[in-house]
N, C-alpha and C positions, 0 to 999 in steps of 0.2 A: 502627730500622725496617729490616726486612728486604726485600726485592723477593721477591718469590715469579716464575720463569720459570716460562711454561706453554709444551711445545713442543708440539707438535701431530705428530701421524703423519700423516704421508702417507697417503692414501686410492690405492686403486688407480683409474686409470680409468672400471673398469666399476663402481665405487660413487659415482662424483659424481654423475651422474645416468644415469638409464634410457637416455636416448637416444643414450649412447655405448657403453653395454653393445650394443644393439642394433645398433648401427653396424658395431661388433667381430664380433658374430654374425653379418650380413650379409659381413661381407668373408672370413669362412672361410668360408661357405656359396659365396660368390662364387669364391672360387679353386678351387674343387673343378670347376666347369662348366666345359667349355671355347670357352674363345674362341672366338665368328666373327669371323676377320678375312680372311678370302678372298674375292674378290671373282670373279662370274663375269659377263660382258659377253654376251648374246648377242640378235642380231639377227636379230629376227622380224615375221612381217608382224602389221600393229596389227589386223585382223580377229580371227587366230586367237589373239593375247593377249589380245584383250577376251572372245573366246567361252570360253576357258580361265578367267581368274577370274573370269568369271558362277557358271561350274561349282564352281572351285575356293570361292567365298564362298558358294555353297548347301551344302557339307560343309564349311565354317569353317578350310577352308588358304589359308596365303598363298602367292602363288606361289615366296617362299623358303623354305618348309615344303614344296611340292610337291616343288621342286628338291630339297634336302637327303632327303626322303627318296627319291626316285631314285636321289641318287649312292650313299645308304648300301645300295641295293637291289643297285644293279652292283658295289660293293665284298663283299657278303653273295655272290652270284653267278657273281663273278670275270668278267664278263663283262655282256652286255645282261641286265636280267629276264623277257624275254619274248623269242621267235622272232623274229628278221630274217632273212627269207629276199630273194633277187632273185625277183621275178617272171617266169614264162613270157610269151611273146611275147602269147600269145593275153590274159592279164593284163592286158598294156600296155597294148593295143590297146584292150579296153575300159574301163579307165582314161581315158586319150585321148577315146574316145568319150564317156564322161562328162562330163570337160571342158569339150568343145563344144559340148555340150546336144544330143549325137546317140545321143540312148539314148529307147528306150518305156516310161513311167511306167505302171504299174498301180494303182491301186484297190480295192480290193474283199477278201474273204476269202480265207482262203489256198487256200481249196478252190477257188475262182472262180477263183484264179493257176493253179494247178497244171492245171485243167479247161483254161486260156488254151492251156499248152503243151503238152498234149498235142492239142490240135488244131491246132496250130502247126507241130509237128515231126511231123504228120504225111504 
């Protein structure tokens, strides 16, 4: 009586089953993207975070979607993406003014504005 050995071949991985082909595909896909691991801390007042992701969730960004693209904006840039200028005095002032609630609200159309100030200034 003879024994007949059956060896068997090795399978590779990605033929045992689908879900580890898939797995493999995910992890080259994965290494291709790069890491977020930096972390940025910053302290702000709770008003203007909560008014910013109202905004930011009615156009579908998260506020580390906003941030990121910012910074890639000042990196693109080399600098701010938009004008910072210092304000002139007279700027301040009515800034300031604002603030304290010492400013004259208008209404009305812009013809009705502009009609305001030339009887104003004159």
């Amino acid at each position: 009586m003879t024994a007949k050995t059956q060896t068997k071949t090795p399978r590779s991985p990605a033929k045992r089953d689908g879900k580890t082909a898939g797995k493999m595909a995910a992890r080259k896909t994965a290494a291709r993207k790069p890491v977020k691991s930096g972390y940025i801390n910053a302290r702000v007042e709770p008003k203007l975070k909560k008014s910013a992701e109202a905004v930011l969730d009615k156009i579908g960004l998260s506020t580390t979607d906003a941030v990121t693209i910012f910074l890639k904006q000042v990196v693109a840039h080399k600098g701010m993406p938009f004008p910072v200028k210092i304000p002139n005095k007279e700027t301040i002032r009515a800034l300031r003014d604002a603030e304290r609630g010492r400013v004259t609200r208008f209404s009305g159309t812009t013809e009705e504005f502009f009609a305001h100030l030339d009887k104003t200034t004159r």
